[in-house]
TORROMI-451675 format. One record per residue (C-alpha): residue number from 1; z, x, y. Coordinates in steps of 0.1 Angstrom, whole numbers, plus 5000, padded with zeros to 4 digits. Each point is the difference from the previous one (the first is absolute). Layout:
+------+------+------+------+
| seti |    z |    x |    y |
+------+------+------+------+
|  NUM |    Z |    X |    Y |
...
+------+------+------+------+
END
This chain:
+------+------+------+------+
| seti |    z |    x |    y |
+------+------+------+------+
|    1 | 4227 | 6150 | 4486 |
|    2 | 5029 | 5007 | 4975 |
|    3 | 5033 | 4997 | 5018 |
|    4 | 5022 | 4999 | 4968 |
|    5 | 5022 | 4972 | 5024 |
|    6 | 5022 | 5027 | 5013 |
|    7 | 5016 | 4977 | 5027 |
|    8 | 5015 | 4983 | 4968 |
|    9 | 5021 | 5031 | 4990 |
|   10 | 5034 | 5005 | 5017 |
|   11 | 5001 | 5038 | 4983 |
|   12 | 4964 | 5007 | 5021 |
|   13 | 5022 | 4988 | 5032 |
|   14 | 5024 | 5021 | 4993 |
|   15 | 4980 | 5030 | 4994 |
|   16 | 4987 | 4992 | 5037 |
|   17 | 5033 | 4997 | 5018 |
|   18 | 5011 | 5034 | 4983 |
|   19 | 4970 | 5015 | 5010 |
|   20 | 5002 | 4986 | 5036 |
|   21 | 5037 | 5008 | 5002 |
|   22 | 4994 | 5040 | 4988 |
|   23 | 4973 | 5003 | 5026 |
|   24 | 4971 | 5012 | 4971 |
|   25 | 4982 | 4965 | 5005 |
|   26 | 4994 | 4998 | 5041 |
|   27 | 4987 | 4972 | 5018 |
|   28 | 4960 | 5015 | 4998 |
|   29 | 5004 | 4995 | 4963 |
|   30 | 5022 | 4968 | 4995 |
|   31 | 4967 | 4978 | 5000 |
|   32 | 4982 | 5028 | 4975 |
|   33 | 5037 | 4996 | 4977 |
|   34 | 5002 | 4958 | 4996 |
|   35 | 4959 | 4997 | 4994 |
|   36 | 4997 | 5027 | 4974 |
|   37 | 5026 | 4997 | 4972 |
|   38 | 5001 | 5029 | 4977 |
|   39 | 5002 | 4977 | 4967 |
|   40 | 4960 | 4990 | 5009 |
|   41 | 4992 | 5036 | 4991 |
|   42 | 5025 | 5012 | 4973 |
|   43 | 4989 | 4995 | 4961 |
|   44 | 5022 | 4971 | 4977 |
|   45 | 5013 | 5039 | 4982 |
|   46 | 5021 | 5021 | 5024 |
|   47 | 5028 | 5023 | 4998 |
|   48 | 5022 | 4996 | 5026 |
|   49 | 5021 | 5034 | 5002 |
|   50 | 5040 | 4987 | 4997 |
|   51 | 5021 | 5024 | 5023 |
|   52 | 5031 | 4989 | 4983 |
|   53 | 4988 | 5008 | 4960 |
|   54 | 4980 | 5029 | 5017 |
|   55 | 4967 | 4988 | 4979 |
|   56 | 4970 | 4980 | 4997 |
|   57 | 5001 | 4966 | 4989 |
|   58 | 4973 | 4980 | 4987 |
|   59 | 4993 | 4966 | 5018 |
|   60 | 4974 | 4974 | 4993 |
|   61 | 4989 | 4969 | 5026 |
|   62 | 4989 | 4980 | 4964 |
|   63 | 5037 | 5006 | 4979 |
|   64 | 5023 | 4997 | 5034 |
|   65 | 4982 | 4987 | 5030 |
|   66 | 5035 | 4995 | 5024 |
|   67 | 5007 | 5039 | 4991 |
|   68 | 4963 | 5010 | 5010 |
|   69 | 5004 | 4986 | 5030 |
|   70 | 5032 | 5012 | 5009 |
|   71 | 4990 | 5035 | 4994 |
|   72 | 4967 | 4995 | 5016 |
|   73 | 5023 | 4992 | 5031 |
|   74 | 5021 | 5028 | 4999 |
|   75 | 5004 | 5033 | 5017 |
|   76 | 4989 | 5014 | 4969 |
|   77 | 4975 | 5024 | 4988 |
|   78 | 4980 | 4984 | 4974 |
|   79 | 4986 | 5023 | 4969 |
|   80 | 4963 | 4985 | 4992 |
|   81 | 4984 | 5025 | 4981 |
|   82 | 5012 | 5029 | 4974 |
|   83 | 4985 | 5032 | 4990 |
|   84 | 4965 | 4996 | 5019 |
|   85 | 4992 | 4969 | 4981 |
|   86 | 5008 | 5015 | 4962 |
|   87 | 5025 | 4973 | 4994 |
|   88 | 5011 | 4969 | 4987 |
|   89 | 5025 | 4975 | 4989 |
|   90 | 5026 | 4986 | 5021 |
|   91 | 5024 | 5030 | 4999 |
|   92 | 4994 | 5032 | 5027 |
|   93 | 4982 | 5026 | 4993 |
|   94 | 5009 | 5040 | 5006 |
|   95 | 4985 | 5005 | 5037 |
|   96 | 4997 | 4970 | 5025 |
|   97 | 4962 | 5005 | 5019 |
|   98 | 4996 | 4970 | 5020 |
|   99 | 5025 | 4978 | 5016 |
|  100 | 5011 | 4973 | 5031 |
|  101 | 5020 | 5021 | 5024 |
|  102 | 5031 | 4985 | 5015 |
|  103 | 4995 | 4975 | 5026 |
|  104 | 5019 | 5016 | 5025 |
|  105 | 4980 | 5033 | 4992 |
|  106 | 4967 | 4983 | 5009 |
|  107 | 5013 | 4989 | 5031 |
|  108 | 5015 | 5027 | 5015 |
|  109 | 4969 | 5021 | 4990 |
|  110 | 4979 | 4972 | 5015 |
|  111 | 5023 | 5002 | 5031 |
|  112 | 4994 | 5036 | 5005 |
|  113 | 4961 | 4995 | 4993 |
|  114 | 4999 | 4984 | 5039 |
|  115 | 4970 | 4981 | 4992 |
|  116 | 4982 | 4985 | 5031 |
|  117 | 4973 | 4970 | 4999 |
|  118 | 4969 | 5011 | 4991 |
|  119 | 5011 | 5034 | 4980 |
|  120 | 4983 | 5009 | 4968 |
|  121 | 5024 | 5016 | 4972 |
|  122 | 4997 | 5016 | 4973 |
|  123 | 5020 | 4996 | 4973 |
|  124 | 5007 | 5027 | 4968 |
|  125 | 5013 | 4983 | 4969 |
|  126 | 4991 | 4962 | 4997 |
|  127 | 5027 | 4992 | 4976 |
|  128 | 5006 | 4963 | 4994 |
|  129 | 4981 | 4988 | 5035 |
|  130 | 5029 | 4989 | 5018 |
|  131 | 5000 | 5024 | 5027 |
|  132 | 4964 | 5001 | 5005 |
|  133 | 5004 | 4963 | 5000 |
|  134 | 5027 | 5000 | 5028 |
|  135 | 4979 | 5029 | 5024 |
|  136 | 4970 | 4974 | 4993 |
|  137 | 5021 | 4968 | 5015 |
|  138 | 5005 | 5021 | 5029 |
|  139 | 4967 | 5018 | 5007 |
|  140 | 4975 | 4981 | 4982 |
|  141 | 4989 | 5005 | 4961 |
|  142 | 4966 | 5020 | 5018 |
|  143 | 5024 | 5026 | 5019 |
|  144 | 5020 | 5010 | 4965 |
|  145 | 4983 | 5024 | 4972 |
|  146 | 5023 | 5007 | 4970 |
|  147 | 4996 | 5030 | 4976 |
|  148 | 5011 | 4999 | 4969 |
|  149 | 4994 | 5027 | 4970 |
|  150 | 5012 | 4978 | 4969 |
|  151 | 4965 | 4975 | 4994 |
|  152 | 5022 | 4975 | 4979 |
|  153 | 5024 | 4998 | 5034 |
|  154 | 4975 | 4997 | 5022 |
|  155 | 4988 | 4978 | 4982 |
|  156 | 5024 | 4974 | 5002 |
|  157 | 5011 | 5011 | 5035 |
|  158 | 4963 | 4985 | 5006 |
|  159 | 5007 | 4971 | 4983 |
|  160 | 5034 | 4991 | 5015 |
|  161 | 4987 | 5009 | 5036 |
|  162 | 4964 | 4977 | 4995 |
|  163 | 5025 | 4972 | 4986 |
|  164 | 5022 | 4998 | 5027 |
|  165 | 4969 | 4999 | 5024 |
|  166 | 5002 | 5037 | 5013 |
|  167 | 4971 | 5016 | 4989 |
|  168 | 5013 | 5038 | 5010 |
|  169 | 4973 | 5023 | 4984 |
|  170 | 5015 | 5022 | 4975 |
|  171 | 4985 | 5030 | 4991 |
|  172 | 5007 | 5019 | 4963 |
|  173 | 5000 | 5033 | 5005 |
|  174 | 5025 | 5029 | 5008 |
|  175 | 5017 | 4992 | 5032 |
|  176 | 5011 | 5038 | 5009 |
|  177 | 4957 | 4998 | 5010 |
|  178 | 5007 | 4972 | 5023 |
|  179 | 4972 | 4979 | 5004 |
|  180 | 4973 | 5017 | 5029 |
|  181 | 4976 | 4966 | 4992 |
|  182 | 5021 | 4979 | 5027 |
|  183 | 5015 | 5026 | 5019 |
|  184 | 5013 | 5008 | 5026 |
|  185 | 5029 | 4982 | 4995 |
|  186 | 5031 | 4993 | 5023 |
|  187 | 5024 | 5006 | 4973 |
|  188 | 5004 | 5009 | 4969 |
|  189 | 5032 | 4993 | 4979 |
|  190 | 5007 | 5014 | 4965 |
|  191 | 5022 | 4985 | 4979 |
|  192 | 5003 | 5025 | 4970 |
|  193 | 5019 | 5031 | 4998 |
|  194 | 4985 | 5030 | 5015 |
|  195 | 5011 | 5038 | 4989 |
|  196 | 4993 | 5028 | 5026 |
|  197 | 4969 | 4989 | 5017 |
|  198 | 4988 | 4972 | 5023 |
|  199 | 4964 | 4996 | 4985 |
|  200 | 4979 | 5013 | 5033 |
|  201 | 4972 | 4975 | 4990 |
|  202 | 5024 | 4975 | 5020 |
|  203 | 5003 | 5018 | 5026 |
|  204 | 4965 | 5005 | 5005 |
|  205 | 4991 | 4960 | 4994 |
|  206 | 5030 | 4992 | 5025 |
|  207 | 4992 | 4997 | 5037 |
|  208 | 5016 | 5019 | 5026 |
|  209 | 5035 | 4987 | 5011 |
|  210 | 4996 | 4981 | 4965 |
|  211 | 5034 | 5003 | 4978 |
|  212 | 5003 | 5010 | 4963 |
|  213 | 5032 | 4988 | 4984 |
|  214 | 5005 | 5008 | 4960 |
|  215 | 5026 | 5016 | 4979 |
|  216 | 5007 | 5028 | 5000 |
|  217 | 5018 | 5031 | 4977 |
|  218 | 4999 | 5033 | 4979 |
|  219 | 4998 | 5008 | 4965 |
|  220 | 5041 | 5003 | 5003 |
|  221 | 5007 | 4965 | 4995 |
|  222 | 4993 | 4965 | 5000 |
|  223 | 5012 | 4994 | 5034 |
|  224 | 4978 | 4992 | 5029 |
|  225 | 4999 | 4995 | 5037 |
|  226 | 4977 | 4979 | 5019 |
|  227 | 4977 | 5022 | 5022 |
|  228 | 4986 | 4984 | 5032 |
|  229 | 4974 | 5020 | 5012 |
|  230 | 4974 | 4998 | 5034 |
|  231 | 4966 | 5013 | 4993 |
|  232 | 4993 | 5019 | 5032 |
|  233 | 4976 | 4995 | 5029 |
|  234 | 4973 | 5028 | 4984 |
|  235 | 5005 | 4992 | 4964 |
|  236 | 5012 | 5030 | 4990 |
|  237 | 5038 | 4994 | 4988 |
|  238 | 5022 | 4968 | 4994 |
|  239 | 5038 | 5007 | 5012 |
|  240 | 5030 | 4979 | 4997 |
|  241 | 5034 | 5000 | 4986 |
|  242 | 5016 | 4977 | 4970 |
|  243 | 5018 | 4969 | 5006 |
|  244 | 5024 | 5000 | 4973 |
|  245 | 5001 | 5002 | 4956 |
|  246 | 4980 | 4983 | 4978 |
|  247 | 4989 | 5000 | 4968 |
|  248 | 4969 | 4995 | 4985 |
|  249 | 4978 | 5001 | 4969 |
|  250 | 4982 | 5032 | 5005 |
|  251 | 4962 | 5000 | 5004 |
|  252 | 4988 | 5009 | 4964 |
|  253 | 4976 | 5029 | 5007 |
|  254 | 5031 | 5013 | 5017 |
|  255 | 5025 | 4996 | 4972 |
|  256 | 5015 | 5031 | 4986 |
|  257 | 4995 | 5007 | 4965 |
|  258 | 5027 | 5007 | 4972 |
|  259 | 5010 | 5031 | 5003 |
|  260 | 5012 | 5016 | 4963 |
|  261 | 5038 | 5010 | 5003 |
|  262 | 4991 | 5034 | 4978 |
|  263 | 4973 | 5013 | 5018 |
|  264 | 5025 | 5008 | 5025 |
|  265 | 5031 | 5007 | 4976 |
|  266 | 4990 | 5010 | 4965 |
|  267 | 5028 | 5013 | 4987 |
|  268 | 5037 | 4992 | 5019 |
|  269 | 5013 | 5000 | 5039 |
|  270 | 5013 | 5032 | 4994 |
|  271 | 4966 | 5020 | 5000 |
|  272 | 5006 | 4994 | 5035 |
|  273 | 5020 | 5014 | 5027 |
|  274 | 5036 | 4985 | 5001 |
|  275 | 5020 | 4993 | 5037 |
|  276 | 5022 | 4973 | 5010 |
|  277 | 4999 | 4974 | 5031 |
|  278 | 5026 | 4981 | 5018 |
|  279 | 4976 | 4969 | 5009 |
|  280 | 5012 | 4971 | 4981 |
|  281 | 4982 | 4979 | 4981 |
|  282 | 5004 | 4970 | 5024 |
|  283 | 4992 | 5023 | 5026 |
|  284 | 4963 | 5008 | 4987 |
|  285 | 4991 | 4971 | 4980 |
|  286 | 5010 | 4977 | 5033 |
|  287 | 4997 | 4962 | 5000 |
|  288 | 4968 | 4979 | 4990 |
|  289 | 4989 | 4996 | 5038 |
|  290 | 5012 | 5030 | 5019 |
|  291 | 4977 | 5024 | 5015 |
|  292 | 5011 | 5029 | 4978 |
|  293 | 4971 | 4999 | 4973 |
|  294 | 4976 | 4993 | 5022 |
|  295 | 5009 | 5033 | 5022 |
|  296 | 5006 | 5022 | 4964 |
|  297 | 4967 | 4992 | 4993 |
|  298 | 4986 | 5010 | 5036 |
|  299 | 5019 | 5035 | 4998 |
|  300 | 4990 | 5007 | 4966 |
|  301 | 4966 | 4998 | 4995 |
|  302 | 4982 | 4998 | 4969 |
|  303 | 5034 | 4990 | 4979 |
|  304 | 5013 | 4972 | 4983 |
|  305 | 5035 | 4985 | 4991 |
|  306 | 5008 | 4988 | 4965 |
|  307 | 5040 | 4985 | 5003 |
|  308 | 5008 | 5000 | 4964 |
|  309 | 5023 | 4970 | 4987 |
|  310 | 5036 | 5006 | 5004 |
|  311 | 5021 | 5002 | 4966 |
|  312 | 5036 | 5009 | 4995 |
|  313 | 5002 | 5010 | 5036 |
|  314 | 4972 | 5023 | 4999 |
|  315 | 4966 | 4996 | 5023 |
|  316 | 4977 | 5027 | 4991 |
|  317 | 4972 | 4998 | 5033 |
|  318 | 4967 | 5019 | 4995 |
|  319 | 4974 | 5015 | 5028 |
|  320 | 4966 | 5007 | 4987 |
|  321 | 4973 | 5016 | 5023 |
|  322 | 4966 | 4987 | 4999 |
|  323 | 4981 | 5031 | 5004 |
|  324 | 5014 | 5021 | 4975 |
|  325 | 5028 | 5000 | 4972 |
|  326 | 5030 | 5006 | 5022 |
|  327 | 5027 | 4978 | 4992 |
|  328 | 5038 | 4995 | 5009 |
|  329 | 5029 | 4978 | 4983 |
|  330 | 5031 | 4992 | 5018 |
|  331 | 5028 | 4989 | 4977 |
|  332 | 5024 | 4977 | 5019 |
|  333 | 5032 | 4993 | 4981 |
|  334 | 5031 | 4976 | 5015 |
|  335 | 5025 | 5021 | 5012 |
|  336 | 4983 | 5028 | 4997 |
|  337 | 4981 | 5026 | 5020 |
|  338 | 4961 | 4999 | 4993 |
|  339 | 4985 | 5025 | 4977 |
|  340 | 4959 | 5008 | 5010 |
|  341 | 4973 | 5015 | 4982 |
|  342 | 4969 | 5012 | 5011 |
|  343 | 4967 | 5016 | 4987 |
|  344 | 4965 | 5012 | 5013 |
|  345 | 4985 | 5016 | 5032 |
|  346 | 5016 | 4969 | 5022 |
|  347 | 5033 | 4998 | 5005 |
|  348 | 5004 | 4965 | 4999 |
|  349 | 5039 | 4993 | 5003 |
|  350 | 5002 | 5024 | 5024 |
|  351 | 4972 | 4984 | 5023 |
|  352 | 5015 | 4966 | 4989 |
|  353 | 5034 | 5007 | 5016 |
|  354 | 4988 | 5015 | 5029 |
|  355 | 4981 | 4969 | 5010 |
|  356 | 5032 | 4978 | 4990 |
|  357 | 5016 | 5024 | 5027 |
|  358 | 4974 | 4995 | 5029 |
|  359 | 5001 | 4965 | 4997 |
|  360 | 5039 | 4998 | 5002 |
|  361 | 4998 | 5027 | 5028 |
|  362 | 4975 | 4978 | 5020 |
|  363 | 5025 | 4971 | 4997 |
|  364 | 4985 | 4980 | 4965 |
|  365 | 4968 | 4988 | 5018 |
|  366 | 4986 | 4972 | 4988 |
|  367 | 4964 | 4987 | 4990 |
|  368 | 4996 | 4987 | 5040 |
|  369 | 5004 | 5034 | 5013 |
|  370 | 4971 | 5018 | 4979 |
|  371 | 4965 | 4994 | 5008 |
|  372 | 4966 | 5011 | 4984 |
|  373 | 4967 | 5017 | 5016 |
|  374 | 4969 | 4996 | 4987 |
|  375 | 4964 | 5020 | 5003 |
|  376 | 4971 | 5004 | 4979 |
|  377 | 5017 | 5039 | 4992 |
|  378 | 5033 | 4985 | 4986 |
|  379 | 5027 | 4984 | 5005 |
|  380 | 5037 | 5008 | 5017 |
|  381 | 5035 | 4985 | 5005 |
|  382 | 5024 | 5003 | 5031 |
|  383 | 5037 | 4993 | 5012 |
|  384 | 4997 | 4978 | 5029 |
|  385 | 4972 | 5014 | 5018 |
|  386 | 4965 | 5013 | 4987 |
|  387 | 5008 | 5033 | 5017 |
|  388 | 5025 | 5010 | 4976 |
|  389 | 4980 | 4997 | 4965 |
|  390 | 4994 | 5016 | 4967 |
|  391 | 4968 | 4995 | 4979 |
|  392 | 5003 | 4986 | 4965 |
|  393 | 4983 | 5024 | 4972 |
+------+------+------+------+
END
């Protein structure tokens, strides 16, 4: 068994205490944390993301070993892969499509799973190994199946787990089908990105009382929140609210495609129909980690948000529907009131600002309050109980 001598390395110590000291790493998984180091299953090229210079950087375990390992032992999400594979050199690519998630991201998630001895889980998106490897510690390498849709991934996933003598079965194949051969299982955790829909195949390979935790978002924006969700006693629906943001790499039969700026606008913003707001650009934009995204996108359906560099204290921010050629631009300028455009059959601004307005009137909930609702018919999402819901279209 590979070990990668982490006892040796103060900045994996570290890592520990944080994560013991922040509550994401709990007693259940501090034996799971200090056998299974996340360096035995990263590759010698990674791209840690720096917070500070707000990029990618490349770093390799063969040119700078110390700074590997000090970014293997970080609470830092750890770019592995680029544009599906279609990539190389040293320097990033355009789109990152596999990573290592934060530490203290796999633990809380791990936390919330609520694993018992003896459970079998399923896991969607493989990635580098490491948290397979970790649910493996703790339940047994027999009581893990991994799914994971990118063959050269899964690949060495395989690999890494075999190595370091936990032998999790990992299956290549698209995880939103679960996998029914070694179902049922008593959970199942995703750990891409997931827009509008819970895949029901899950649900339906999940036992009852079982619990489903993924992220979860719209088309809006990039910005998730973890749903928890109980499959119920007679199968038929999976209920349970989020536990809080996150942000993931979303699952790639899921991913939105390009959408082409001039299919909506050919000509200028002033085909459309001109009106003003007093919503600030602070105000609707909101910070990287408040709810107010994630709600947009659960009171505008079928939309998403473009926010437009700023330059020379102008933001232009765009709304484009997803199920027809409706559009809006807001024009935030410092000082200044907002002018808005619009165009087609939806009124996008309009619908826009009146769910900026419900939120604030129901006291800026955030991504605790809201839960989702599953069935085999569709999906909805509530504010604090199931009773009060709306279904997402």
């Amino acid at each position: 068994m590979t070990t990668d001598a982490p006892e040796t390395r103060p900045s994996r110590t570290k890592l520990g205490r944080a994560l013991m000291a922040n509550k994401t790493l709990t007693a259940e998984w501090a034996s799971a944390f200090a056998a299974v180091p996340r360096s035995a299953f990263l590759p010698n090229l990674m791209w840690p993301y720096d917070m500070t210079a707000g990029r990618s950087v490349p770093v390799s375990r063969t040119n700078a070993p110390e700074q590997w390992h000090d970014y293997a032992d970080s609470d830092m999400p750890l770019v592995t892969q680029w544009d599906d594979g279609n990539h190389a050199g040293s320097e990033p690519g355009a789109v990152s499509t596999s990573s290592a998630s934060m530490p203290s991201v796999v633990f809380s998630m791990l936390r919330d799973l609520s694993v018992q001895a003896g459970n079998k889980v399923l896991e969607i998106g493989t990635g580098t190994g490491w948290n397979a490897a970790l649910l493996a510690r703790r339940l047994g390498a027999e009581n893990v199946t991994s799914v994971e849709v990118d063959p050269e991934v899964a690949q060495a996933a395989r690999e890494a787990l075999t190595r370091f003598g936990l032998p999790v079965e990992v299956v290549t194949g698209d995880g939103a089908l679960g996998y029914a051969t070694r179902a049922p299982y008593d959970r199942v955790i995703g750990t891409c990105g997931l827009r509008d829909r819970i895949p029901w195949e899950w649900i339906e390979q999940t036992r009852p009382g079982g619990i489903i935790l993924a992220p979860w978002g719209t088309h809006f924006s990039n910005r998730d929140a973890l749903a928890r969700l109980t499959v119920a006693k007679d199968g038929c629906s999976a209920a349970g609210q989020f536990t809080g943001p996150v942000e993931f790499m979303k699952a790639r039969a899921q991913r939105l495609p390009a959408l082409a700026h001039t299919d909506y606008v050919p000509n200028t913003v002033a085909d459309g129909d001109e009106t003003s707001t007093r919503i600030t650009e602070a105000e609707f934009i909101g910070e990287q980690f408040t709810a107010q995204r994630f709600v947009l996108g659960l009171r505008v359906p079928g939309c998403t948000l473009v926010v437009a560099d700023k330059r020379d204290g102008a933001r232009p921010v765009w709304l484009y529907s997803l199920t027809d050629r409706s559009w809006a631009c807001a024009m935030f300028r410092d000082g200044d009131t907002a002018r808005v455009w619009q165009g087609g059959a939806r009124r996008l601004w309009d619908t826009a600002e009146a769910a900026y307005g419900w939120w604030v009137d129901h006291g800026r909930p955030d991504h605790t309050r809201f839960g989702l609702t599953v069935t085999r018919e569709g999906q909805s999402v509530w504010l604090d109980s199931p009773a009060d819901d709306w279904a997402l279209t």
